[in-house]
N, C-alpha and C positions, 0 to 999 in steps of 0.2 A: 242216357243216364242209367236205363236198365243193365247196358252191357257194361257199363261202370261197377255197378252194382254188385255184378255179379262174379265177375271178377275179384273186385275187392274182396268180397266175402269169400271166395274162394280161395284166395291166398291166405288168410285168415285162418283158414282152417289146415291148410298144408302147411300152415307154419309151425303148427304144433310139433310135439313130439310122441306122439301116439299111430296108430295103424291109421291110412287113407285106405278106402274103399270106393271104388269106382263101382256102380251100381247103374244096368242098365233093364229097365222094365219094357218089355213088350205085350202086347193082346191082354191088356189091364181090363178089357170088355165097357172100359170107360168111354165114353161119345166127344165128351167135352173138356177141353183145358180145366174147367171151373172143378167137374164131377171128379178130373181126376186128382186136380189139388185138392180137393176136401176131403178126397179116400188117404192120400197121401199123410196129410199135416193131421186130421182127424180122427183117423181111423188107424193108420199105422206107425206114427212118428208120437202121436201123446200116449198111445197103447205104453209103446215100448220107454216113453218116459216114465207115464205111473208105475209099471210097475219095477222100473230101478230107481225109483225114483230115492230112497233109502238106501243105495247102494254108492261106491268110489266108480258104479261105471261111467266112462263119460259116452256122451251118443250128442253127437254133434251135426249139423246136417247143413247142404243146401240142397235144392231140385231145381233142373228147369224140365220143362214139359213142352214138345215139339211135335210136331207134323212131319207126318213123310214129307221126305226130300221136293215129291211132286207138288204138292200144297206150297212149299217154301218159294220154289221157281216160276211158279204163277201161270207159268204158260202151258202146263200138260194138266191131264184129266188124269186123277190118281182114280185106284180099285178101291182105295178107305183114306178116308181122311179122319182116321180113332189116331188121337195123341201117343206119345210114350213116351215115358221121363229115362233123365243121368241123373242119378245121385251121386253126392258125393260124401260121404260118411265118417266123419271120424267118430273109431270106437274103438272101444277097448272088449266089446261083446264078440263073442266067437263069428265068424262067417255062417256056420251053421242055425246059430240063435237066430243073426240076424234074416236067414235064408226062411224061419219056421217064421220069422213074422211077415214077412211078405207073404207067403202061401197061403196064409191066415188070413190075408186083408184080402187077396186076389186069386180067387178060384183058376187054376189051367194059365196060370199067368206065364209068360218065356222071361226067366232072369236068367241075367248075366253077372257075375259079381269078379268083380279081379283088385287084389292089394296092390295097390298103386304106392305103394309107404317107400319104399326106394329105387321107383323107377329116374331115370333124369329128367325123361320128357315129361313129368307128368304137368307140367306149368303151362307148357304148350294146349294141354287140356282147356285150358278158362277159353282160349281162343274158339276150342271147339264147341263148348256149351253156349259161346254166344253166336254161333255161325246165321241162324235162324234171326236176327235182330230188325231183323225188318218187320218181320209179325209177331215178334215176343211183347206181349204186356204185363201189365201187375200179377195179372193171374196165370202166367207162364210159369213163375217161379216162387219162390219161398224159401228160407233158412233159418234155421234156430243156433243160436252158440249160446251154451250154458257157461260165464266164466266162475 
């Protein structure tokens, strides 16, 4: 049902007609799925709502939030088992704006950001944000769509 989920919402959001952002956070200094959904939806996605919140921008989102690959396949001993989220963003906000709110939420954080808005494969993508669905729960992920 998770990977239902998430899925759906993610075509959801690629169906629009606005920029997709592919959004990848690493070394958030977060321990836990829960702490780093809370910096996520909390701390850096209502930030960037209130303050457009007056504005035509749209900022639309999902995350999920994953384990090294080692954590995923159960049988090896990872060096960290710290989360790191894919976003996927729809906005109409600069890549830059949105680069200065991450930095803001996560000190020394590794992003990655790539427009995804006319790639063909990018649908292929949902497969990969649920690749982990064996150990994905409620607090793996989250989404907001403002209609």
């Amino acid at each position: 049902m998770i990977a239902d989920d998430i899925v759906f919402i993610f075509n959801k959001l690629t169906s629009q007609n606005n920029p997709i952002l592919s959004i990848t956070l690493n070394n958030t200094n977060c321990k836990t799925a829960q702490e780093l959904r809370f910096n996520l939806t909390n701390r850096l996605f209502n930030k960037i709502h209130k303050d457009y919140k007056q504005t035509p921008e749209i900022i639309n989102y999902l995350f999920v939030i994953e384990y090294p690959t080692k954590v995923s396949m159960g049988n090896l001993i990872p060096e960290s088992c710290k989360p790191h989220t894919h976003i996927i963003l729809e906005t109409t906000l600069p890549i830059n704006i949105i680069e200065y709110y991450i930095q803001s939420t996560f000190r020394n954080v590794d992003v990655y950001i790539e427009n995804i808005t006319k790639r063909d494969d990018k649908y292929n993508y949902a497969n990969y944000l649920t690749k982990q669905i064996n150990i994905l729960t409620d607090d793996n992920y989250n989404y907001k769509i403002a209609i």
